[in-house]
C-alpha positions in Angstrom: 103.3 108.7 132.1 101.0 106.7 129.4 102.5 103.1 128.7 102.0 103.5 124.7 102.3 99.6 125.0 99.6 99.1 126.2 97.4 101.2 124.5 95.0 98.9 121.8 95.8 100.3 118.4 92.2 100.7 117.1 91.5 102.9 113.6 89.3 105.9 114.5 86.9 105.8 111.5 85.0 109.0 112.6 86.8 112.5 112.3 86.6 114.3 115.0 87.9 117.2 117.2 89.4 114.9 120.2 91.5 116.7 123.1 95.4 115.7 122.8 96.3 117.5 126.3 94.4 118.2 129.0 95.1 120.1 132.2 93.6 119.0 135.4 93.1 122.1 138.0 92.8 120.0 140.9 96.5 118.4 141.0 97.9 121.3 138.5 99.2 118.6 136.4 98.6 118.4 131.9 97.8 114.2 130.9 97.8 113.4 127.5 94.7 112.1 126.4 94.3 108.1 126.2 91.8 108.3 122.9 94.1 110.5 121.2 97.4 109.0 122.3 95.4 105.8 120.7 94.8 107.5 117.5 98.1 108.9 117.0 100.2 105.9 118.3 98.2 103.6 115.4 99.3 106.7 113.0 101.7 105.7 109.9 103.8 106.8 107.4 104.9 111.0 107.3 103.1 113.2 109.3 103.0 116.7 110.6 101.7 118.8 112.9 100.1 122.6 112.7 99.4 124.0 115.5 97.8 127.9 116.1 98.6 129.5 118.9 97.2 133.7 120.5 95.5 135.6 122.2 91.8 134.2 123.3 88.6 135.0 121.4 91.0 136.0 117.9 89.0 133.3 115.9 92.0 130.5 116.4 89.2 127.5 115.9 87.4 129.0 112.9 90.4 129.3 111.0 91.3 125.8 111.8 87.7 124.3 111.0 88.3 126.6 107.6 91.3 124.8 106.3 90.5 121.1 107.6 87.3 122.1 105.7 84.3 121.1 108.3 82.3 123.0 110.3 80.1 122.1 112.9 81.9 119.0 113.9 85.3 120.7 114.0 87.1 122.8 116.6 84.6 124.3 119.2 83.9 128.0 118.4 81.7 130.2 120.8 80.0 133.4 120.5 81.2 134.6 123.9 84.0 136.1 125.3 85.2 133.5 127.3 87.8 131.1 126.2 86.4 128.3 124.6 89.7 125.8 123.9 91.1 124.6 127.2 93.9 122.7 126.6 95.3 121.3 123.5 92.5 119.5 120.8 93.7 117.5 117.7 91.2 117.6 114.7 91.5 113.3 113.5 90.7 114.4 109.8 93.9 115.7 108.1 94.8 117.5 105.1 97.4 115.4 103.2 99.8 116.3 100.8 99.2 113.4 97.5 102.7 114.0 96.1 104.4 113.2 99.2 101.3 111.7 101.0 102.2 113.7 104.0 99.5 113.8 106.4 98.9 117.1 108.2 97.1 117.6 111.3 95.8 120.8 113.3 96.3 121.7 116.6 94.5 124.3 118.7 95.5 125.4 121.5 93.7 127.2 124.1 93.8 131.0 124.1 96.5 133.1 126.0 95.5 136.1 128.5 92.6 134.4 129.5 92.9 136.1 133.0 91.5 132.3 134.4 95.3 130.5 134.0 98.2 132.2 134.8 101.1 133.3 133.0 103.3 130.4 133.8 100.2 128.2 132.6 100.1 129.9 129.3 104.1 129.6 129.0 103.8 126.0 129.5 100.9 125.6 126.6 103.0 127.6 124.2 106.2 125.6 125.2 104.0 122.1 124.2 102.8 124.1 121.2 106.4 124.9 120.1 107.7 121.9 120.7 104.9 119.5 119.2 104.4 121.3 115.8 105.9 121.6 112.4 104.1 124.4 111.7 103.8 127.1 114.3 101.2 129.6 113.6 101.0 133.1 115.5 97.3 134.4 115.3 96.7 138.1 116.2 94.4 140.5 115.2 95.2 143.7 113.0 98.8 144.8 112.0 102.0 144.0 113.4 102.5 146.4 116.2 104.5 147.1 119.6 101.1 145.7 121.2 101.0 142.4 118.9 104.5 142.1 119.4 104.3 142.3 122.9 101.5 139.3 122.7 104.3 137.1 121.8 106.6 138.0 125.0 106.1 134.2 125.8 108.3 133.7 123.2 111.4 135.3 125.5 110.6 132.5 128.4 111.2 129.8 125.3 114.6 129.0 126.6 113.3 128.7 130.3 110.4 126.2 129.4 112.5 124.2 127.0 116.4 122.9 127.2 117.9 121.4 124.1 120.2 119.4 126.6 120.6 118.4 130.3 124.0 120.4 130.6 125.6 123.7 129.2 122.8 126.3 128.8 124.8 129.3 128.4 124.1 128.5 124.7 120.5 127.1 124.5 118.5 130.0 123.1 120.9 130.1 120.2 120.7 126.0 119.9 117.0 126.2 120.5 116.8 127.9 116.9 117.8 124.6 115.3 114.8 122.8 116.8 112.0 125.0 116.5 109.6 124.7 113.7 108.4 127.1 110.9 106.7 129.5 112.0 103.9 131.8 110.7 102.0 135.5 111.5 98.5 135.0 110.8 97.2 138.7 111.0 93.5 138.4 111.0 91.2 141.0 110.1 93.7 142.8 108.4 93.1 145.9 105.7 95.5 147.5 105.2 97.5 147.9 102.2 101.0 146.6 102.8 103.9 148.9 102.2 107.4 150.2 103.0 109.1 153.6 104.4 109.3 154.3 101.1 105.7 153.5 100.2 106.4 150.5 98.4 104.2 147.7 98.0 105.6 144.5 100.1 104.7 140.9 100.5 103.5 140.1 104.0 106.7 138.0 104.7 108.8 141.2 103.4 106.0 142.8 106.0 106.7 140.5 108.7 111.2 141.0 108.2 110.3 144.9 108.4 108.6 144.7 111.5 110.8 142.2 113.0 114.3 144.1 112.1 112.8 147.4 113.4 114.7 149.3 116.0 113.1 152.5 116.6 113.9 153.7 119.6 110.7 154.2 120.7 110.0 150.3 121.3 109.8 149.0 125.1 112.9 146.3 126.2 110.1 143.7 126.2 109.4 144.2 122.5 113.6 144.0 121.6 113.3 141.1 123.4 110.3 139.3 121.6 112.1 140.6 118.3 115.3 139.1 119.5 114.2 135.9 120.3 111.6 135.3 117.3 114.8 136.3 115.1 117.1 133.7 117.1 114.2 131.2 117.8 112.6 131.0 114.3 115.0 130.8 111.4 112.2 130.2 109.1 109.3 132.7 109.2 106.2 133.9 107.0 103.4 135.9 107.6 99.7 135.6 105.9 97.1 138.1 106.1 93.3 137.5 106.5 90.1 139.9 106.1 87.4 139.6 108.1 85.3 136.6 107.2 82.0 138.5 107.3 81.0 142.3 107.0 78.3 141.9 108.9 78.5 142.3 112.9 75.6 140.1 113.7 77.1 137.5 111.2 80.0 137.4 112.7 78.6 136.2 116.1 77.2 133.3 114.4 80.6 132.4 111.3 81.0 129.2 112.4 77.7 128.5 111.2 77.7 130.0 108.0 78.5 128.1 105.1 81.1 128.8 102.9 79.5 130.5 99.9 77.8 133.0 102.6 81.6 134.2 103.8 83.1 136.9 101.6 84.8 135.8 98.8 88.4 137.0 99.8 88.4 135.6 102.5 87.9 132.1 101.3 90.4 132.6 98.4 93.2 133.7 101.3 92.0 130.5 103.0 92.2 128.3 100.3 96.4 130.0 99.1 97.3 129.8 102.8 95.7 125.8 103.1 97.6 125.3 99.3 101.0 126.7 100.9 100.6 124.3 103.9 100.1 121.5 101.7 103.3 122.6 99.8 105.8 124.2 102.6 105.1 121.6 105.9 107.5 119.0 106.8 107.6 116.1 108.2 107.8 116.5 112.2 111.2 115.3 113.5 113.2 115.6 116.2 117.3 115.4 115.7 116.6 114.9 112.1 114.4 112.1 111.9 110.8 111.7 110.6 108.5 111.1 114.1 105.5 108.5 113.8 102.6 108.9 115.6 103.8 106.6 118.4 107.2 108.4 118.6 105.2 111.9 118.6 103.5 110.6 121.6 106.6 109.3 123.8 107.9 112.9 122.8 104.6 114.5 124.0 104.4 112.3 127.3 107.9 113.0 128.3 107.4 117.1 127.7 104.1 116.5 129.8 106.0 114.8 132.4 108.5 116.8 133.3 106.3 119.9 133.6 104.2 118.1 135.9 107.4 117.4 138.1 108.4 120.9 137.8 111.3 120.3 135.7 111.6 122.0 132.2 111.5 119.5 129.6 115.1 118.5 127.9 114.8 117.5 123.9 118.0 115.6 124.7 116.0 113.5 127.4 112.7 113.0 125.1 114.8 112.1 122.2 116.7 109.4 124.4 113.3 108.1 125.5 112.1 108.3 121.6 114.9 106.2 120.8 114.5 103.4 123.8 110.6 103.6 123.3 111.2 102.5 119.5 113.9 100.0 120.1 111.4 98.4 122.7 108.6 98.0 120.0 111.1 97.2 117.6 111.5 94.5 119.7 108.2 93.6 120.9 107.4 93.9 116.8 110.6 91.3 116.3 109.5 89.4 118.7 105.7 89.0 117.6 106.8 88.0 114.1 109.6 85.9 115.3 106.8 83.7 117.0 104.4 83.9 114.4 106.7 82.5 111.9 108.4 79.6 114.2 104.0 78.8 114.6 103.9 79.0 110.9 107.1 76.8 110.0 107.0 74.8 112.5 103.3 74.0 113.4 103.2 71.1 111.9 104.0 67.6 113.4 106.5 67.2 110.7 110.2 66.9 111.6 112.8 68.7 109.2 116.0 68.2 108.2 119.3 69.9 109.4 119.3 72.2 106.0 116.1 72.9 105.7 115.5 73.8 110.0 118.7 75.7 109.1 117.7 77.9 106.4 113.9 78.6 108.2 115.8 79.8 110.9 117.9 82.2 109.2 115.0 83.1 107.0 113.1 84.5 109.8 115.4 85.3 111.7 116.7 88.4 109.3 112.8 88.9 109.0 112.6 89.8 112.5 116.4 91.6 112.6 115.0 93.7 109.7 111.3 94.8 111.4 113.5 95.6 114.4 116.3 97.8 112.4 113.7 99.5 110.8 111.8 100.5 113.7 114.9 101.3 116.3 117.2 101.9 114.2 116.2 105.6 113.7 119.6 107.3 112.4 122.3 106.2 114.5 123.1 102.3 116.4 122.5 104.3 119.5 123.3 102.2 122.8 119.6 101.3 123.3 119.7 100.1 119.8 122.8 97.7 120.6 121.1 96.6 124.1 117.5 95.6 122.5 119.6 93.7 119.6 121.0 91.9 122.1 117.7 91.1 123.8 116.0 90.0 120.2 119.4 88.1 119.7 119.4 86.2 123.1 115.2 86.0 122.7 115.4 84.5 118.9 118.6 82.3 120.1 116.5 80.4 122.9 113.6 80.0 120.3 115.9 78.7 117.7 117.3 76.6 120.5 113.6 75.0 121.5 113.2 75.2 118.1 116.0 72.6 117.2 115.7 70.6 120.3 111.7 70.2 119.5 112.6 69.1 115.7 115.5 66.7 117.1 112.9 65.1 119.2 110.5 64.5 115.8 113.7 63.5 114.3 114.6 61.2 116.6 111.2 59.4 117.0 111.8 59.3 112.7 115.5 58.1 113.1 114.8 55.6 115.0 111.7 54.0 112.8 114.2 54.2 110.0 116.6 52.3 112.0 114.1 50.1 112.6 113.3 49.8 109.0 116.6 49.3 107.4 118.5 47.3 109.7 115.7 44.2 109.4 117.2 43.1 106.3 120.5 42.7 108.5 118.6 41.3 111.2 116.9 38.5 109.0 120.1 37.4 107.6 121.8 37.4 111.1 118.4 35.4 112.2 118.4 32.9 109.6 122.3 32.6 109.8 122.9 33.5 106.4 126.8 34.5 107.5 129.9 32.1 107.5 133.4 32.2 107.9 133.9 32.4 104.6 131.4 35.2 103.2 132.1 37.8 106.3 132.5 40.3 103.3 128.7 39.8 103.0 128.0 41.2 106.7 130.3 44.1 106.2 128.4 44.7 102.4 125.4 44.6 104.2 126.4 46.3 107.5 127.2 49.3 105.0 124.3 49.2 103.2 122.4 50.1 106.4 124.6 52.7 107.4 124.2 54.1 104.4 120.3 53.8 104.3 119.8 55.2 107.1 122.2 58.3 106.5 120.1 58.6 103.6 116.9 58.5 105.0 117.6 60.3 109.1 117.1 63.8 109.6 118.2 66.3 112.1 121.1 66.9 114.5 120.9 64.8 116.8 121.1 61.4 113.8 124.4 60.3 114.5 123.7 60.2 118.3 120.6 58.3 117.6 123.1 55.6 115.6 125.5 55.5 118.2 122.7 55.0 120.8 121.5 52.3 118.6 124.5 50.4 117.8 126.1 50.7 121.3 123.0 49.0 122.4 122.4 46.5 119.7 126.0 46.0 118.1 126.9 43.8 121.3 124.1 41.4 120.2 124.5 42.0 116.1 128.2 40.7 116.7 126.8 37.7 119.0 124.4 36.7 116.3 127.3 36.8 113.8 129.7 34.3 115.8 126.7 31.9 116.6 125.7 32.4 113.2 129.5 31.3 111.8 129.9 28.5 115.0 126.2 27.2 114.0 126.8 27.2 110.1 130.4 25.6 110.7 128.6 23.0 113.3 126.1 22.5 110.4 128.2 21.8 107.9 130.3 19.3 109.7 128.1 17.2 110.6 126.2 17.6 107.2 129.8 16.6 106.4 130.5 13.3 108.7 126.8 12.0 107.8 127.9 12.5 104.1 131.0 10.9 104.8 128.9 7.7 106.4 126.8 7.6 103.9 129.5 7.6 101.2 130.9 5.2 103.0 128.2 2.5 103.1 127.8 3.2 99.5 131.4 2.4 99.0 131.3 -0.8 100.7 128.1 -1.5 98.8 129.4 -0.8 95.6 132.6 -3.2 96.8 130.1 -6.0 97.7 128.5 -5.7 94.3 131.9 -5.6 92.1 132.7 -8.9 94.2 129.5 -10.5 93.3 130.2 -9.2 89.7 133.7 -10.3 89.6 131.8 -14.1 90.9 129.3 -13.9 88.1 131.8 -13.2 85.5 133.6 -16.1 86.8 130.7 -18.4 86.9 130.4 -17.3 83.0 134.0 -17.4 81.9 134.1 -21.2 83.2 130.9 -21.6 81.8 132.4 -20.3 78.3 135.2 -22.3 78.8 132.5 -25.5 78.7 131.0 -24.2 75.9 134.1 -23.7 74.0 135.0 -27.6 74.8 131.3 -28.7 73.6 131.9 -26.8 70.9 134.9 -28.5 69.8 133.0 -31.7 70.5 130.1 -30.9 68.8 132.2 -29.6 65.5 134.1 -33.2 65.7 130.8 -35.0 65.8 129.6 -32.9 62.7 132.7 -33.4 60.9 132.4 -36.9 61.4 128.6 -37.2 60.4 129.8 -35.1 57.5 132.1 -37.5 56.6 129.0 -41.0 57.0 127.0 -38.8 55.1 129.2 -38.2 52.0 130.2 -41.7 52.5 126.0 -43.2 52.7 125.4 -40.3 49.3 128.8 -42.2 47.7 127.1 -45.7 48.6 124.0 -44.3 47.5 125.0 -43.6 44.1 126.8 -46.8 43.8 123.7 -48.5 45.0 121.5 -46.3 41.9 124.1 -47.6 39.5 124.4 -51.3 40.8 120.4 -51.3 41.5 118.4 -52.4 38.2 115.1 -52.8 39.8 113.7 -49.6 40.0 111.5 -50.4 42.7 114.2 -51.9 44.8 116.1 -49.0 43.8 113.3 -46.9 45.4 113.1 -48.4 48.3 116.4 -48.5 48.7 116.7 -44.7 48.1 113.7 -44.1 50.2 115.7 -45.9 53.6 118.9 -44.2 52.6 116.8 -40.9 52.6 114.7 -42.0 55.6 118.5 -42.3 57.1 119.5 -39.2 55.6 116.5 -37.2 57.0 117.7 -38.9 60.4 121.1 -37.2 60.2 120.0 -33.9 59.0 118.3 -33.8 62.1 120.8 -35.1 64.2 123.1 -32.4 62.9 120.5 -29.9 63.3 119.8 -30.9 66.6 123.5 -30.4 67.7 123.8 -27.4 66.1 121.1 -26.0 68.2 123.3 -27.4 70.9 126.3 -25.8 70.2 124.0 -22.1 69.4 122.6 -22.4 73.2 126.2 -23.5 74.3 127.5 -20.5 72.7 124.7 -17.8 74.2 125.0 -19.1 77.5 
């Protein structure tokens, strides 16, 4: 089997016919074919599948060329009467639907009754064909007949070559009805006018229900069967009708050739109504009601291939099981991938994040990655593949997150403990330079909470408080040592700050004593120096009074002298000694005035 894992998902940018299923002779085993199990697996969005089926040589590959609208470079066709398709061939170019943007891609198959491959061979082709298409398309030549009919008896070995489930097939050609695809009667070549028993005009699917529901007694047990089984098999059925491309018989060998314009003109209008009707009436493949992408179409294809090659019939139950575990492992792969890319994108840098912000990340990409995986596995049901890959991506994205965290602690940590570093050395400098005392310990505890609270404000991550208890188990023993030297060194300080106070205050004192007795000696010395004064005082004041007294008694004696004295000039002499003795006096008293002043200010 193909590991679609490891196949590189490269866009194919040239349309081309490439070969989906190929059958090697030598081991008798089919291999699906590693370019187009590339381009398919790389395939998005809806797609379909039409595939032809018949008899060899009935113009299967034209037809197909014909819708897809190429030529040359589509489907093989040959001029000769051996088979040209061997295998199964996928043209790369579809037709898509632009309402629905449906992509729909051809199949061709190789032809059946080759006489080169046997019957069980051809059973095995139309099985895959069945199996892998939306659209199943029935291409015969002519009218509807007990000879066309019989071309479809591989139709009646349907529920041999596939089982709907591992158990219980009493039931499976009745259950096989309700996973088999449209299907379609191409009649080729066809020209005759359509009608009833009653020689009504009919539409070829009215055509197709007549045929089908006819039974004549005539008709062989083979061709009840088909009948049976395309009426069990194929709930929804049509039938189209094409004339011959070309008139010509030397034309024809060479159609494929031709050019469009040079083909008959109703036969390029049936083309272009039966390529309209695709585009209108296909569905999405899907298998158990869900739409198949191109890497789910393949894990259905490889299982089907498988079990043929180890002679088992393939099981739709089985391929859808290994559908659903094939999408829940690249849902997971998928998860996975963008789980990574985003923890490389978030978490790149050397920058460490806080607990909120590493917490919402994580949740951010984690529902990122749950969603790419729900949408890829979760096709439908929670099927138990679904619930064992969740848990996978759950314990895969829980380890990450885990590395994750631990890898941001450690950046956080690193941080925590430069802001440590940074706001405790306020605390530090005042411990250092023994700022602390007894009495202002509500200064340490202000400060002790400041840097708790700086550094709650400032740390990151979940590992913070560990980092703080790590750092104040180791340094708290030596932040409360500092403290008590700091108090005992302060309180050592300021006693002995104290006692040399206290001397100096006390030699101050008994200078300040010395001086006051010195002062109280001096005020002594000039209160008995006073007292001295006040007694010369009293002496000099009894010496003035008494000169007072010989000078009014001399100006009495003098004026008794003027009035006894007739000479004048002995009068004037006599005046001038009393005045001469009067001038003495003055001075006398001046003089002990100045006596008594200088007395007084000492």
């Amino acid at each position: 089997m193909i590991d679609l894992d490891q196949i590189k998902l490269e866009q194919i940018n040239d349309f081309k016919a490439i070969q989906l299923i190929t059958f090697v002779s030598q081991n008798n085993k089919f291999e699906l074919n590693n370019e187009a199990a590339q381009f398919l697996s790389q395939l998005k969005g809806n797609i379909a599948f039409v595939v032809i089926c018949g008899k060899y040589r009935t113009g299967k590959s034209f037809l197909l060329n014909k819708l897809i609208d190429v030529q040359n470079e589509g489907f093989q066709v040959s001029p000769s009467t051996n088979s040209c398709t061997q295998g199964i061939w996928l043209y790369t170019k579809p037709i898509i639907n632009k309402q629905s943007n449906l992509q729909i891609y051809f199949l061709d198959t190789e032809g059946s009754e080759s006489g080169v491959k046997s019957q069980t061979h051809d059973a095995k082709i139309f099985a895959l064909a069945i199996l892998m298409s939306s659209t199943f398309m029935f291409n015969s030549i002519g009218c509807i007949d007990e000879q066309s009919i019989i071309q479809l008896h591989l139709t009646t070995l349907l529920s041999k070559n596939i089982q709907v489930q591992d158990h219980d097939n009493n039931n499976n050609e009745n259950i096989l009805g309700y996973y088999t695809p449209k299907f379609i009667w191409l009649l080729r070549d066809f020209v005759l006018e359509m009608k009833d028993g009653q020689n009504r005009k009919i539409t070829p699917k009215e055509y197709l229900e007549l045929a089908l529901h006819d039974d004549r007694q005539y008709q062989s047990e083979n061709s009840k069967k088909v009948r049976k089984t395309l009426l069990t098999c194929f709930k929804d059925r049509n039938c189209f009708q094409f004339v011959r491309p070309v008139i010509n018989e030397n034309e024809l060998q060479r159609v494929n050739q031709l050019s469009n314009n040079q083909l008959r003109e109703e036969f390029q209008q049936q083309v272009t109504q039966f390529r309209e009707y695709l585009l209108k009436n296909t569905s999405p493949k899907q298998l158990n009601g869900v739409n198949l992408n191109g890497r789910m179409f393949c894990k259905m294809i490889d299982t089907f291939i498988s079990n043929f090659n180890k002679g088992k019939v393939p099981i739709i139950s089985t391929a859808w099981e290994h559908i659903v575990e094939t999408e829940c492992q690249q849902g997971l792969a998928q998860a996975k991938q963008l789980y990574e890319t985003n923890l490389k994108k978030y978490f790149g840098a050397d920058e460490a994040k806080s607990f909120e912000e590493i917490f919402q990340i994580l949740k951010k990409i984690r529902d990122e990655s749950f969603q790419t995986f729900h949408y890829i596995a979760g096709i439908r049901e929670k099927n138990n593949h679904f619930e064992e890959y969740k848990k996978k991506l759950l314990d895969f994205m829980t380890e990450k997150e885990n590395l994750a965290i631990r890898l941001n602690d450690d950046m956080n940590n690193t941080k925590n403990e430069e802001v440590i570093a940074e706001v405790s050395q306020k605390l530090k400098e005042n411990l250092d330079q023994e700022t602390f005392t007894i009495d202002n310990l509500e200064v340490f505890f202000q400060h002790f909470n400041e840097f708790l609270t700086a550094y709650d404000k400032k740390s990151a991550g979940t590992e913070k408080a560990n980092t703080l208890i790590h750092f104040l188990q180791n340094h708290h023993p030596i932040i409360v040592k500092q403290l008590v030297n700091s108090i005992v060194q302060k309180y050592s300080k300021n006693k002995n700050q104290a006692e040399e106070e206290k001397a100096v205050q006390q030699v101050k004192e008994k200078q300040l004593l010395d001086n006051i007795k010195i002062l109280e000696q001096n005020i002594q010395q000039h209160e008995t120096k006073i007292k001295k004064l006040d007694q010369d005082k009293v002496q000099l004041e009894a010496q003035k009074k008494q000169l007072s007294d010989q000078l009014s008694k001399l100006q009495t004696e003098n004026k008794t002298i003027r009035d006894n004295i007739k000479d004048v000039d002995e009068l004037q002499n006599v005046i001038l000694q009393k005045n001469e003795e009067i001038q003495n006096l003055r001075k006398m008293i001046t003089s002990l005035q100045t006596k008594k002043k200088k007395g007084c200010c000492g």
